[in-house]
VEXDREN-2710 file (C-alpha; in Angstrom, 1 decimal):
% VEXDREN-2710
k/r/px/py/pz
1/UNK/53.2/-54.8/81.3
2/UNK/50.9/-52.3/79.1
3/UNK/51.1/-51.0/75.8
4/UNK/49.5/-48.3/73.7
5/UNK/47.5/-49.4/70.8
6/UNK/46.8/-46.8/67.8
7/UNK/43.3/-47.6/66.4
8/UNK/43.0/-45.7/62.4
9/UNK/39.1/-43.3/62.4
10/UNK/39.9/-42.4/59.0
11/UNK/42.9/-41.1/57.3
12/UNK/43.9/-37.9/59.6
13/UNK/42.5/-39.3/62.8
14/UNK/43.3/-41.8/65.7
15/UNK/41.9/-43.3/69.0
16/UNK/44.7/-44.7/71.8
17/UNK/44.3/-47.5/74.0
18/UNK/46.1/-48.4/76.9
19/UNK/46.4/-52.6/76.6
20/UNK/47.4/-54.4/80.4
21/UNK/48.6/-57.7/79.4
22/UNK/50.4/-60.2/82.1
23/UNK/53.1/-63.5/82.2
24/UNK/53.3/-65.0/78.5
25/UNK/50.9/-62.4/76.9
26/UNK/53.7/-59.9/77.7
27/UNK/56.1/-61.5/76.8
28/UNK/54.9/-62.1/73.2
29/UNK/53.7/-58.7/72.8
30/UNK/57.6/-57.3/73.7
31/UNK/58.8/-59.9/71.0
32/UNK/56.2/-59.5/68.1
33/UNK/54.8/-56.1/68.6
34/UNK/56.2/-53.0/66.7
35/UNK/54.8/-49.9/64.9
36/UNK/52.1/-50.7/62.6
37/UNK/52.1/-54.1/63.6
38/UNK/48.3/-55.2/63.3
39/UNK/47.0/-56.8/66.3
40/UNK/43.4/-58.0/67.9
41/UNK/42.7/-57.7/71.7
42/UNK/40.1/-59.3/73.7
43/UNK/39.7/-58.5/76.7
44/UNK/37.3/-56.3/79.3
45/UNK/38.2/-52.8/79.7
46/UNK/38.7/-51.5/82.9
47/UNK/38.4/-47.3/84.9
48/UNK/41.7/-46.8/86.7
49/UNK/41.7/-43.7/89.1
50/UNK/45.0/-41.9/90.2
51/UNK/46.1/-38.4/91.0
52/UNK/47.8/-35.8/88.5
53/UNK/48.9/-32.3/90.1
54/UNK/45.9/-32.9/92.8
55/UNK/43.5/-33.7/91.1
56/UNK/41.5/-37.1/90.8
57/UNK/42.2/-38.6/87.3
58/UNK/40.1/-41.5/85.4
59/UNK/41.7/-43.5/82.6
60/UNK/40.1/-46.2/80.7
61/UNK/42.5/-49.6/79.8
62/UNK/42.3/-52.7/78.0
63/UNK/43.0/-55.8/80.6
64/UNK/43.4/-58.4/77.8
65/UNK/42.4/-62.0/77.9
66/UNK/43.6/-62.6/74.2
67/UNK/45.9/-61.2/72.1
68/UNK/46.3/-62.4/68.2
69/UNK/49.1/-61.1/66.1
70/UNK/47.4/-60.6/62.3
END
């Protein structure tokens, strides 16, 4: 399962994340999180490749090892 997380810059701007989170840790995130639900990840990020209209695409993810609801 995988989730976007919305990380604040400063008032006007934001930074995306996609978070990959397996078995319990998925379970709990579809129970607890929400919109603006504060949230800490650790984890170790990893570079998916995949095709979009033929070309080679690159995406960076979260695979998390820990989540903690705040």
């Amino acid at each position: 399962s995988s989730f976007i997380l919305a990380v604040d810059r400063n008032a006007e701007e934001a930074d995306f994340f996609r978070i990959k989170a397996w078995n319990s840790q998925a379970e709990a995130a579809g129970e607890h999180l929400g919109k603006g639900r504060r949230i800490a990840v650790e984890g170790s990020l990893r570079q998916d490749v995949y095709e979009k209209d033929g070309e080679e695409r690159r995406a960076v993810s979260i695979v998390a090892k820990r989540l903690e609801y705040l």
